[in-house]
C-alpha positions in Angstrom: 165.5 -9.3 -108.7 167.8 -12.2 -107.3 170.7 -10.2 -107.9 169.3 -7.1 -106.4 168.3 -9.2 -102.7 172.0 -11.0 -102.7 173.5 -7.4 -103.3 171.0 -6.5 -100.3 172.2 -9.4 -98.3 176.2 -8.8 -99.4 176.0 -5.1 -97.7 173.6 -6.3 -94.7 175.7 -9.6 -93.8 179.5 -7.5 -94.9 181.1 -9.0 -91.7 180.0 -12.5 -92.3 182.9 -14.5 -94.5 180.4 -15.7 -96.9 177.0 -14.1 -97.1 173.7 -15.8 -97.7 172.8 -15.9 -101.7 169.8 -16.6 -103.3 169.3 -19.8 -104.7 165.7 -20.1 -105.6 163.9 -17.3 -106.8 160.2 -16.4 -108.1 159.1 -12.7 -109.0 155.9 -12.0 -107.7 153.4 -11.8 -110.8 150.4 -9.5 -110.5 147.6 -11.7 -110.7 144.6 -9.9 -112.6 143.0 -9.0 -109.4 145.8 -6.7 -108.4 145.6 -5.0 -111.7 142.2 -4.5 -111.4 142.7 -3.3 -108.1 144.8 -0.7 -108.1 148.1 -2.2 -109.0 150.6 0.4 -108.2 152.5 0.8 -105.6 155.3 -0.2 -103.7 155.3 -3.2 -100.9 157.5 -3.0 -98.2 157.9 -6.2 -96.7 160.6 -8.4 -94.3 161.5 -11.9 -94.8 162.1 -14.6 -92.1 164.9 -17.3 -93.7 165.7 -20.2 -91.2 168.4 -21.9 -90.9 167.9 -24.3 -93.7 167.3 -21.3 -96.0 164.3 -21.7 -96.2 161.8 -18.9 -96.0 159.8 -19.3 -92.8 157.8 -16.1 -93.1 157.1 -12.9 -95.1 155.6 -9.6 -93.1 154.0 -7.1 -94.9 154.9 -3.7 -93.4 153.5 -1.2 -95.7 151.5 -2.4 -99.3 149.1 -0.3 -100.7 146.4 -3.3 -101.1 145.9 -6.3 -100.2 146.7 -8.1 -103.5 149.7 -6.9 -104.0 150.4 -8.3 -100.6 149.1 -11.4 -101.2 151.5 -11.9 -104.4 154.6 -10.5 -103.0 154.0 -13.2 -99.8 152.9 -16.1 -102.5 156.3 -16.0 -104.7 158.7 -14.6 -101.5 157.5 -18.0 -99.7 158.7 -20.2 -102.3 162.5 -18.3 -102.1 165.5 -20.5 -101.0 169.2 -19.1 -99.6 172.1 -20.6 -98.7 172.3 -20.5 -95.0 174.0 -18.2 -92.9 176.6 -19.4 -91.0 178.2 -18.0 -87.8 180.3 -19.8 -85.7 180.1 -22.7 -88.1 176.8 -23.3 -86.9 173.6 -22.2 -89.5 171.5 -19.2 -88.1 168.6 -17.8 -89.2 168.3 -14.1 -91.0 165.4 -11.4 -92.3 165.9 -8.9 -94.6 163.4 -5.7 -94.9 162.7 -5.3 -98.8 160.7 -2.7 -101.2 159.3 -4.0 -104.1 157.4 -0.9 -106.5 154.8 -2.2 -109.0 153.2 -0.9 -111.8 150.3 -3.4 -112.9 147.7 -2.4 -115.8 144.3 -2.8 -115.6 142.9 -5.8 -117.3 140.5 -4.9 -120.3 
């Protein structure tokens, strides 16, 4: 998944000299609750990185329950990037993402 969000960022940032990468990355898991909820679906979502890399803030846009929301904003928060730099000062960036899951149901 890291690779697919830095060749996300590469096309999104193509006029920056050195694009922000993904250093830190965690997939969100379904937790049994989104199984057992309806676990399918896709989560469109945009991420807030400051200038530190750091993700500030993950907005759900369209998710077709709240616990697959809740998991995609749980492991997107923990994400790091190396900063984006313009001007040779660190700025901050979002990205818009889609994520489709396909969870069982837990017997």
């Amino acid at each position: 998944m890291a690779e697919d969000v830095n060749g996300l960022l590469a096309k999104r940032f193509d006029k920056v000299a050195s694009p922000p990468k993904a250093t830190k990355a965690v997939i969100p898991e379904g937790s049994e609750a989104t199984a057992n909820h309806g676990g399918m679906g896709a989560v469109l979502f945009v991420v807030y990185v400051g200038k530190d890399g750091r993700v500030k803030d993950v907005r759900i846009l369209e998710s077709p329950n709240q616990y697959l929301s809740e998991d995609v904003i749980k492991a997107f928060m923990q994400w790091e990037f190396t900063p984006l730099a313009g001007d040779g000062e660190p700025k901050e960036f979002n990205f818009k993402l889609r994520i489709p899951f396909h969870l069982r149901r837990v017997a």
